[in-house]
Wavefront OBJ file of the C-alpha trace (Angstrom):
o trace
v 0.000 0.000 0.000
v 2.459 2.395 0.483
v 4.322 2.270 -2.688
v 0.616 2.494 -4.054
v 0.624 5.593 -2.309
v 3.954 6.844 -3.268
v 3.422 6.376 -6.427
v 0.003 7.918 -6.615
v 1.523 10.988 -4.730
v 4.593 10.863 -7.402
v 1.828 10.786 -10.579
v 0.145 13.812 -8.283
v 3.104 16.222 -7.980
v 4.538 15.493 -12.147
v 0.624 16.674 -13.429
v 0.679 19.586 -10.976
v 4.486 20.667 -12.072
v 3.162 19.811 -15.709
v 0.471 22.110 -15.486
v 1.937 24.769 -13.477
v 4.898 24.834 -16.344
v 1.806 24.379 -19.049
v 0.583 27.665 -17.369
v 3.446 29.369 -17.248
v 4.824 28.728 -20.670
v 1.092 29.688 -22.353
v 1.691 33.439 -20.194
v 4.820 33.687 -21.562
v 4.667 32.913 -25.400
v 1.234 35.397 -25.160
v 3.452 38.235 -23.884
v 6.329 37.447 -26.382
v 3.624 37.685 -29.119
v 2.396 40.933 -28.152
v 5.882 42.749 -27.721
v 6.736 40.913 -31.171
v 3.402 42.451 -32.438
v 4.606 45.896 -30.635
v 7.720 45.634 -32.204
v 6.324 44.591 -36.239
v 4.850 48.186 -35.989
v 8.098 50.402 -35.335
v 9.655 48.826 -37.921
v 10.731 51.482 -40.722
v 11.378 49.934 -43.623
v 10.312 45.847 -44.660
v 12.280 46.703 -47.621
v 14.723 49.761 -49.395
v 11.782 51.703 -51.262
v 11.666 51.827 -54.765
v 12.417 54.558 -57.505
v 8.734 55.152 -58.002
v 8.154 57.137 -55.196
v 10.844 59.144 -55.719
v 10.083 62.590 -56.743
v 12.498 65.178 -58.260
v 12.440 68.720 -59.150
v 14.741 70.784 -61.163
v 15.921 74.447 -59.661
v 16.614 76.871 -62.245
v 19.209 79.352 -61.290
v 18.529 81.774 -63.520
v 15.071 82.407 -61.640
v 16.653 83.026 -58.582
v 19.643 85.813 -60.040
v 15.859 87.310 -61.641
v 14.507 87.474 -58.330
v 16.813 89.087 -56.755
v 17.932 91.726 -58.942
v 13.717 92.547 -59.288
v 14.133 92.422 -55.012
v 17.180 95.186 -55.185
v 15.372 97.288 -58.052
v 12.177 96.881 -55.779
v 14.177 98.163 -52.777
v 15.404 101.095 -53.610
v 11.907 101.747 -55.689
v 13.671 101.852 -58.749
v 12.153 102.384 -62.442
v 14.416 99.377 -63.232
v 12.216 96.831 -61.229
v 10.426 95.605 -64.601
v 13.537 94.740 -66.406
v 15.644 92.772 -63.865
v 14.911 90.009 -66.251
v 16.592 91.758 -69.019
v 19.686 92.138 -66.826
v 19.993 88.578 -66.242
v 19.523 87.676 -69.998
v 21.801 90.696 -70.964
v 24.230 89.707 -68.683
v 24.403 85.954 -69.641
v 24.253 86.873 -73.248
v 27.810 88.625 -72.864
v 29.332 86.736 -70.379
v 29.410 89.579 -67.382
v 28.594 89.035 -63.703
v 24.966 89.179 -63.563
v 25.472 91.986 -60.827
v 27.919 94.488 -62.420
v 24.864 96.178 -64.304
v 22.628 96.679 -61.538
v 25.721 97.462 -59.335
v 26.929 100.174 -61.718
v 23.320 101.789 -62.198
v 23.426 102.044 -58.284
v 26.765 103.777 -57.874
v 26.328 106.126 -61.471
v 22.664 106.836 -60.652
v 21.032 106.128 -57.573
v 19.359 103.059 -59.722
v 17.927 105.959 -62.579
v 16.733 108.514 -59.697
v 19.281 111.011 -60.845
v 19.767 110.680 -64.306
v 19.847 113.542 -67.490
v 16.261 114.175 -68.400
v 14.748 111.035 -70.976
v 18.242 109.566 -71.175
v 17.255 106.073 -69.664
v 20.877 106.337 -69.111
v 21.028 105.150 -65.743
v 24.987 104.126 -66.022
v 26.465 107.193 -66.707
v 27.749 105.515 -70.331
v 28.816 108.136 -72.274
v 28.120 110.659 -69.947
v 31.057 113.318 -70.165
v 31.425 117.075 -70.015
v 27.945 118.243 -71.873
v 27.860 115.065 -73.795
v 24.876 112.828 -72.922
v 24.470 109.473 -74.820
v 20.596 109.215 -74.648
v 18.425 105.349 -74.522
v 15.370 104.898 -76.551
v 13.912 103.211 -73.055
v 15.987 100.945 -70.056
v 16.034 97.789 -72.105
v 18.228 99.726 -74.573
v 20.421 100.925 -72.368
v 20.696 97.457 -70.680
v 22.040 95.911 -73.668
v 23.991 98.566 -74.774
v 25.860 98.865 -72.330
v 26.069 94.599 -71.391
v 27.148 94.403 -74.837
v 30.046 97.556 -74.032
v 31.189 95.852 -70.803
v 31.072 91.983 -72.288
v 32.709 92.873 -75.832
v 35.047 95.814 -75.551
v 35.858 95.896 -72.545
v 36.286 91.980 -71.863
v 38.724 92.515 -74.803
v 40.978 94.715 -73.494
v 41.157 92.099 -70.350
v 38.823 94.290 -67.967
v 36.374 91.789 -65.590
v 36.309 93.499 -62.417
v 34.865 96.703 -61.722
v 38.458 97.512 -60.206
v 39.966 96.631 -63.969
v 36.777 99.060 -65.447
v 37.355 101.846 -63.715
v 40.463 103.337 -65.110
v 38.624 102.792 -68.839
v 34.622 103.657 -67.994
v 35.724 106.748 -65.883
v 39.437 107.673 -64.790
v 39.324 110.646 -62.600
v 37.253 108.421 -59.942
v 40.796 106.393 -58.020
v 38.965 104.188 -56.710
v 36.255 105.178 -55.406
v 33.796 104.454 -58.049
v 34.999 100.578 -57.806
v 34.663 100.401 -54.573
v 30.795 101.283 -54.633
v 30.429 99.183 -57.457
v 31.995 96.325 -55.345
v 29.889 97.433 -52.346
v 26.575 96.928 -54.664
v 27.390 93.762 -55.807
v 28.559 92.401 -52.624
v 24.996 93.572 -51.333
v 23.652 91.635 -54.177
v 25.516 88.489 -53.442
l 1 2 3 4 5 6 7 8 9 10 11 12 13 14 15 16 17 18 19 20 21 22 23 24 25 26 27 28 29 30 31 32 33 34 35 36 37 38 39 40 41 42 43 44 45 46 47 48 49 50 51 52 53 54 55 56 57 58 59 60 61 62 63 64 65 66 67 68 69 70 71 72 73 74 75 76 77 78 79 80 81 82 83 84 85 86 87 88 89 90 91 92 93 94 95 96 97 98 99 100 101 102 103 104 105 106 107 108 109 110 111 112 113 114 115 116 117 118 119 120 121 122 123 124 125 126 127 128 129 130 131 132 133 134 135 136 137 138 139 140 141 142 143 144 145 146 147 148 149 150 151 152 153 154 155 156 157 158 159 160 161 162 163 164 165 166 167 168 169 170 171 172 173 174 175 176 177 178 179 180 181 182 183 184 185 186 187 188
């Protein structure tokens, strides 16, 4: 009788340990699968995304050299504020700094406030003793005088406004290069 009850006793405690670890193991695989499900939605990336969703855009400098020159005419409430597209396509069309002829119109003319009566001359170009060279409007006078600076000029080996001076008007020593210089830096 008593290994009968030893044995029953023995059968008792394995299906109580079995259970107990039946219990415990269920808890714990049910908590692993909800951290693993916590975890399945942080993830960033299954895989490396495509090309399709990709999007692109092209930036056009030439809008933003337009913008600001319009900006600096619009600034200093200049009559040039319409044609700072001109300058850009002037400028690019001769190969000059697309700020010299704003820069220039700023130190010669206050940006056309203080120019000869219907010049459009805002660049003092050709301006000497009583001589005035007169414009037909501002576009004229933008071209004529990029295409001045970027041909004749440019040929002689003058890029800078420091090089320009001594040709486009000696008696200034400097000065007149440094406010050109000053403009364009403020343009920069």
């Amino acid at each position: 009788m008593r290994k009968l009850l030893l044995s029953i006793a023995f059968f008792g405690i394995v299906l109580t340990g079995f259970v107990f670890s039946l219990i415990i193991s269920l808890a714990f695989y049910h908590s692993a699968d909800a951290t693993l499900a916590t975890k399945k939605n942080n993830v960033a990336y299954a895989a490396l995304p495509t090309n399709e969703n990709v999007f692109s855009a092209e930036i056009i400098v030439a809008d933003g050299r337009t913008e600001r020159i319009r900006q600096f005419f619009a600034e200093y409430n200049s009559p040039l504020e319409p044609y700072a597209e001109d300058v850009i396509k002037a400028a690019d069309e001769y190969g000059l700094d697309y700020r010299l002829i704003p820069a220039i119109a700023m130190q010669e003319s206050n940006l056309c406030k203080k120019i000869p009566k219907n010049s459009y001359n805002c660049w003092g170009y050709g301006i000497y003793g009583g001589k005035v060279l007169r414009f037909s409007d501002y576009k004229e006078g933008i071209y004529t005088v990029s295409k001045s600076l970027g041909t004749k000029y440019k040929a002689l080996g003058l890029h800078s406004p420091d090089e320009i001076e001594n040709t486009y008007t000696p008696p200034s020593e400097g000065s007149w290069a440094n406010g050109v210089n000053h403009f364009m830096e403020e343009l920069q």
